[in-house]
N, C-alpha and C positions, 0 to 999 in steps of 0.2 A: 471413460473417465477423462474430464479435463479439469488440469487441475492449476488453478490462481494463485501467484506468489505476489503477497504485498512485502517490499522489502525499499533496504536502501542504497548506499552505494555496493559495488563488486556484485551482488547477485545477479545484475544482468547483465555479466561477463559474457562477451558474444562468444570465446571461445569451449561455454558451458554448453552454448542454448545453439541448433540447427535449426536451418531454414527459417532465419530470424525476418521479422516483418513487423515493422513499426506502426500503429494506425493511430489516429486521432478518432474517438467514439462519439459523439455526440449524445447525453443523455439528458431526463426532465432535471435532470441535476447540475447540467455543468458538462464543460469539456472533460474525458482523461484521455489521456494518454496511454496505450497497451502495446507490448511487443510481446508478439506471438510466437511460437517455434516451438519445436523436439526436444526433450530431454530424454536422454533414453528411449525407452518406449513409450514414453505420455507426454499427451499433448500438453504445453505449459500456455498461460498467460502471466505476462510478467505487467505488474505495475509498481513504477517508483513513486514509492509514497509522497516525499518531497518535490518531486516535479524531475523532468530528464537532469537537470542540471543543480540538481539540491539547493533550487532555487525560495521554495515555501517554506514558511516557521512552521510549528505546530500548528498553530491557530487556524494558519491559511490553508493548510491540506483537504482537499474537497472529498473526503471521506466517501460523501454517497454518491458524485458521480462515479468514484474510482469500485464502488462494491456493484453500481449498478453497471457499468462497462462488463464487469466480470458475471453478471446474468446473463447480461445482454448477449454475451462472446459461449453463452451455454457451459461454462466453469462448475462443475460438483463440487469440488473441494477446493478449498483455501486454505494457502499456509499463510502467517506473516509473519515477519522479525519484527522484533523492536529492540531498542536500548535505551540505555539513558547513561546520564554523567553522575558523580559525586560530587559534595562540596570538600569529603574530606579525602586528604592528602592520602590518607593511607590504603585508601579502595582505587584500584590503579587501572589501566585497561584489562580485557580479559576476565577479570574477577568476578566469580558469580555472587550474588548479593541477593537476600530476599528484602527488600525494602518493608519500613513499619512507618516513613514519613517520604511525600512526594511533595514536589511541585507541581501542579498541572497548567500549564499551559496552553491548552485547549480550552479553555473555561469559558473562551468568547465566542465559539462557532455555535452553528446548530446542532443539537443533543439528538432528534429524532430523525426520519424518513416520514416520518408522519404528521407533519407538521399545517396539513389542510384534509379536511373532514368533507370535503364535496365527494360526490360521487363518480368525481373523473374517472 
């Protein structure tokens, strides 16, 4: 079992993750970014969603090269984090919240991986 974490800042605390190994993936998708290593006893692939330096908006986050890096790297399972923020004052860090209104901010990127019908 190898298993993919899509995540943001602190997950890829080195002092979590052994025999860390940085690599740059080239996919039909795009650069990502993956650091490899030990948790425990399973192999991990870490990718930071936002780019090494939580550089990317939502918008800009290259989604399919970062899920195809994690094929590519033979990854079984996938965890990912996410969050998000409030507008209101009184939902504060930590708070678990079921949301019933969003903002999506992704609205501008590509939706599919399938986005050409040839027979490449």
């Amino acid at each position: 079992m190898k298993i993919g974490i899509i995540g943001g800042s602190g997950l890829d605390d080195p002092d979590l993750i052994t025999d860390l190994q940085t690599q740059s993936c080239e996919t039909s998708y795009g650069k990502a970014t993956t650091t490899t290593g030990r948790l425990n006893d399973a192999d991990i692939v870490f990718v930071s969603r936002h780019g090494n330096n939580h550089q990317l908006s939502p918008t800009h986050v290259n989604y399919r090269a970062n899920i195809q890096a994690l094929k590519d790297l033979n990854v079984t399972h996938i965890i990912a984090t996410n969050a998000c923020g409030s507008l209101k004052e009184e939902i504060d860090r930590g708070d678990f919240i079921i949301p019933s209104q969003f903002i999506d901010f992704t609205k501008h990127r590509i939706n599919t991986f399938y986005d050409d019908f040839s027979d490449g």
